[in-house]
C-alpha positions in Angstrom: 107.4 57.1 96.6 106.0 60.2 95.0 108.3 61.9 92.5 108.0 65.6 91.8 109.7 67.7 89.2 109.9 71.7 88.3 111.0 73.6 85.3 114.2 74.7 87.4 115.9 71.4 86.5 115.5 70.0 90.1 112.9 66.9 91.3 113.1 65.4 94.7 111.2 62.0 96.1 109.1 61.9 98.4 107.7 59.4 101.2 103.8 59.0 100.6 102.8 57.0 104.5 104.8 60.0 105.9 105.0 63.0 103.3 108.7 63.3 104.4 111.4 64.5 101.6 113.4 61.4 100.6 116.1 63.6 98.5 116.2 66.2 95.7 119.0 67.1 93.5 119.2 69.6 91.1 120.0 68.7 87.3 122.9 70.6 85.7 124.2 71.1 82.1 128.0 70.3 81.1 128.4 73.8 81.6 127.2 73.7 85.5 123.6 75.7 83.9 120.4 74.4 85.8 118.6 72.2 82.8 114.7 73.1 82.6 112.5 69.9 82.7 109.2 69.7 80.6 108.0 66.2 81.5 108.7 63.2 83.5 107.4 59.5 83.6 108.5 56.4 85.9 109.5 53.0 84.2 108.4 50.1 87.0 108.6 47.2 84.7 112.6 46.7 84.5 114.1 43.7 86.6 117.0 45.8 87.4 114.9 48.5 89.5 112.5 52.0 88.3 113.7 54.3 86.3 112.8 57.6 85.9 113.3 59.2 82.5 112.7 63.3 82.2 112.7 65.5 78.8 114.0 68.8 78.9 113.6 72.2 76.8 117.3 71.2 75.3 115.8 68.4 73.0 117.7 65.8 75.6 116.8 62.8 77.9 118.0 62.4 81.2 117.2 58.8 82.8 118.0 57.7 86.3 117.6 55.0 88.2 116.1 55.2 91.4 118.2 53.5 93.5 121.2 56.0 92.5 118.6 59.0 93.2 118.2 57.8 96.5 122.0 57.2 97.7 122.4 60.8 96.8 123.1 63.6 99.2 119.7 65.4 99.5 119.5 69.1 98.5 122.8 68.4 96.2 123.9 68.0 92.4 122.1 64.7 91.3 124.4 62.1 90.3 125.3 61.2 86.6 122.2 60.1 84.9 122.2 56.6 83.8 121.8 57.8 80.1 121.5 60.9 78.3 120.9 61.7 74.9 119.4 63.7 72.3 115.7 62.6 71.5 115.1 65.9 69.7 115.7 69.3 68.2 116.4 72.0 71.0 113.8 74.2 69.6 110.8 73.6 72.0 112.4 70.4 73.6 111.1 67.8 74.7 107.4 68.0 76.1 105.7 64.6 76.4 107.5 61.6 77.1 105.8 57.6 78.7 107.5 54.7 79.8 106.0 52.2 78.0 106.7 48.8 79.5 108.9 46.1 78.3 110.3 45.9 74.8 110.4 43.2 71.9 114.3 42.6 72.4 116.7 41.1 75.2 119.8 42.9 75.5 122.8 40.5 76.3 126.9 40.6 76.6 128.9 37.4 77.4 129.9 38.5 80.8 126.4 39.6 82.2 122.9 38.0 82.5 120.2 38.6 80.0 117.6 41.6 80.4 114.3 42.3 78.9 114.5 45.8 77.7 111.9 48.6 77.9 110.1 50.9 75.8 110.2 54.7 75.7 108.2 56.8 73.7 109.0 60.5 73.1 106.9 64.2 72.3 109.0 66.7 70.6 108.2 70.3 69.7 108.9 69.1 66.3 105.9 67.7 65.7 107.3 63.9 65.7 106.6 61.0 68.3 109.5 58.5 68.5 110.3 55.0 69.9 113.1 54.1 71.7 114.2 50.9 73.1 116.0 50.9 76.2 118.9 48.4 77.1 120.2 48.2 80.8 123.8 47.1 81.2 125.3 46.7 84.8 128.7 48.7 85.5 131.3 47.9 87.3 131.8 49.2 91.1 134.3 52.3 90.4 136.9 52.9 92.9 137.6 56.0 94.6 134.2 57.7 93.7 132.7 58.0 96.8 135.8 59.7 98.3 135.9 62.1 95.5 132.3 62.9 96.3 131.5 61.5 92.7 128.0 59.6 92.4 128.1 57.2 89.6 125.7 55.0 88.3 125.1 51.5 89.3 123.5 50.5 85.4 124.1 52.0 82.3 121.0 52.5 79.9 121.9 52.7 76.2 119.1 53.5 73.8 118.0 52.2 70.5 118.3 53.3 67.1 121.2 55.6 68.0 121.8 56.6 64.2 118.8 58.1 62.0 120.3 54.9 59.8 119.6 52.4 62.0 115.9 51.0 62.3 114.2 48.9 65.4 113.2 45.1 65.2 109.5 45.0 64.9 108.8 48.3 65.9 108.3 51.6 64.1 110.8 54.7 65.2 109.1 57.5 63.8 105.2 58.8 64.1 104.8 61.9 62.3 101.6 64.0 62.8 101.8 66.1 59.7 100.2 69.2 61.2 103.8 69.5 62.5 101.8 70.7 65.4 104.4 70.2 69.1 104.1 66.6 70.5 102.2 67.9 74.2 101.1 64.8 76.2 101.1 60.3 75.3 99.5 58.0 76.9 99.7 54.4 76.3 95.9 52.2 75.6 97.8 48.8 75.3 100.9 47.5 73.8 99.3 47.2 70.1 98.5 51.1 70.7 99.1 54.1 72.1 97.7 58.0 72.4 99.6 61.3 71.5 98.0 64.9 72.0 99.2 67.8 70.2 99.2 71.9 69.7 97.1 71.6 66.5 93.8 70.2 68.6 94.0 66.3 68.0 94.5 63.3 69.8 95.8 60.6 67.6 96.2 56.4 68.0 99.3 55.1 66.7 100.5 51.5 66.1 103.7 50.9 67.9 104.5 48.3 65.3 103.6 49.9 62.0 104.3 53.7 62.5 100.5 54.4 60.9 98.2 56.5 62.6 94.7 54.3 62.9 92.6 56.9 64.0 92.1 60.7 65.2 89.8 62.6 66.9 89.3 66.2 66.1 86.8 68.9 67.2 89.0 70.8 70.3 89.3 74.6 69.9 92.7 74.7 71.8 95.8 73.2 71.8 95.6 70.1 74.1 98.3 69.6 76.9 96.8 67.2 79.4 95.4 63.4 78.2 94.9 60.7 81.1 93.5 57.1 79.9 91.1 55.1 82.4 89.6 51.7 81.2 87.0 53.3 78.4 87.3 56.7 79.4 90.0 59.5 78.5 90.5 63.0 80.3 91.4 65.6 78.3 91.5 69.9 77.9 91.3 71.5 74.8 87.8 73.1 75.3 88.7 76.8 76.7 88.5 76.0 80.5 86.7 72.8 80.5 87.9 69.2 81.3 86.6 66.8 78.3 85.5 63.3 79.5 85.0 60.8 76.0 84.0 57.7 77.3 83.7 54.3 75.2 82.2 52.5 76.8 79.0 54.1 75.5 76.6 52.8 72.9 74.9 55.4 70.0 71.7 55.2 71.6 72.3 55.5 75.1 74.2 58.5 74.3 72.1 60.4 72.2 69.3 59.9 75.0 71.9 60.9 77.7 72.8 59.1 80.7 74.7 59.4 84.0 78.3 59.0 84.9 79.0 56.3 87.7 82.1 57.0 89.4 
């Protein structure tokens, strides 16, 4: 499946061996408003199904699981996300967010099996980068929903610290890029470290574990918006209208007497 999302708040799913439309749905506010997404990423890595998670312009998180997106009536309302919450301040919202693969805890009840939970990292246009831990929790069939046209979810995601009180188990909740430059694009380079981009012209790696910042790279004359990781190399903007290629894979002397891609 191919997933595709637009500002106007709706994303639909789409059939890649056929290019047919699966379903789309349109995201609305408590108050029936269309909600404006900024970013979306796709958790595969959960034993209960994928989930996608989007960050909108109202500081919020909307995640769904797939399965629910699917049993929905195309064209229509989608169905009550599987968890929604405030990640950030409203101001600027939410522009970056990655699924981050499996977490460090197990969630658990004594009437359900135990599940591995997942990590999600978050961009705000506050200038901060934060952690999450995500904890799936199977519901109960509801009665009566499908008559009253009501689509609700099949698992409930809660999400970890929910107090600024309350801290993670060996894992950092806060990464803050003193700049106070917005949060525009992460990607992840393994589970001991990840990648954020920002406004202020930097790309910064970040221990999950420790909350420090290890290293940055500097030297872009625009804001950066776009970062994609491959092996040694990373993609980037920043430079005006061109597309940056760093790769690492690259000793001092090779580059300094130049050398050719192989792709």
């Amino acid at each position: 499946l191919l997933l595709s999302a637009s500002r106007d708040g709706s994303f639909a799913l789409w059939d890649l061996n056929s290019g047919d439309l699966v379903t789309r749905c349109q995201m609305l506010t408590e108050t029936s408003e269309p909600e404006s997404i900024m970013c979306a990423d796709v958790d595969a890595s959960g034993v209960d199904g994928d989930v996608i998670y989007f960050g909108l312009s109202s500081g919020y998180v909307n995640c769904y699981f797939v399965n629910d997106i699917i049993g929905a009536s195309a064209g229509g309302v989608c169905p009550m996300p599987s968890s929604r919450f405030q990640a950030h301040d409203g101001v600027g919202g939410v522009p970056a967010i990655l699924a981050a693969g499996q977490g460090t805890s197990i969630s658990s009840n004594l009437q359900q099996q135990a599940r591995p939970t997942s990590i999600l990292l978050t961009g705000g246009a506050d200038g901060l980068v934060k952690q999450w831990e995500m904890m799936a929790r199977k519901l109960p069939p509801s009665e009566g929903t499908e008559e009253q046209g009501m689509n609700t979810p099949s698992f409930q995601l809660e999400h970890w610290p929910r107090l600024p009180t309350q801290r993670m188990k060996r894992r950092a909740h806060l990464f803050q890029a003193f700049s106070g430059a917005a949060i525009n694009a992460l990607a992840q380079i393994e589970p001991s470290k990840f990648l954020s981009a920002g406004a202020d012209g930097t790309v910064r790696i970040w221990s999950p574990s420790e909350g420090k910042e290890l290293y940055r790279m500097d030297g872009f004359t625009a804001s950066i918006s776009s970062l994609v990781l491959a092996k040694d190399a990373l993609l980037t903007n920043g430079m005006e209208n061109m597309v940056c290629l760093h790769d690492f894979g690259v000793d001092i002397d090779e580059a300094e007497n130049g050398y050719e891609l192989e792709w």
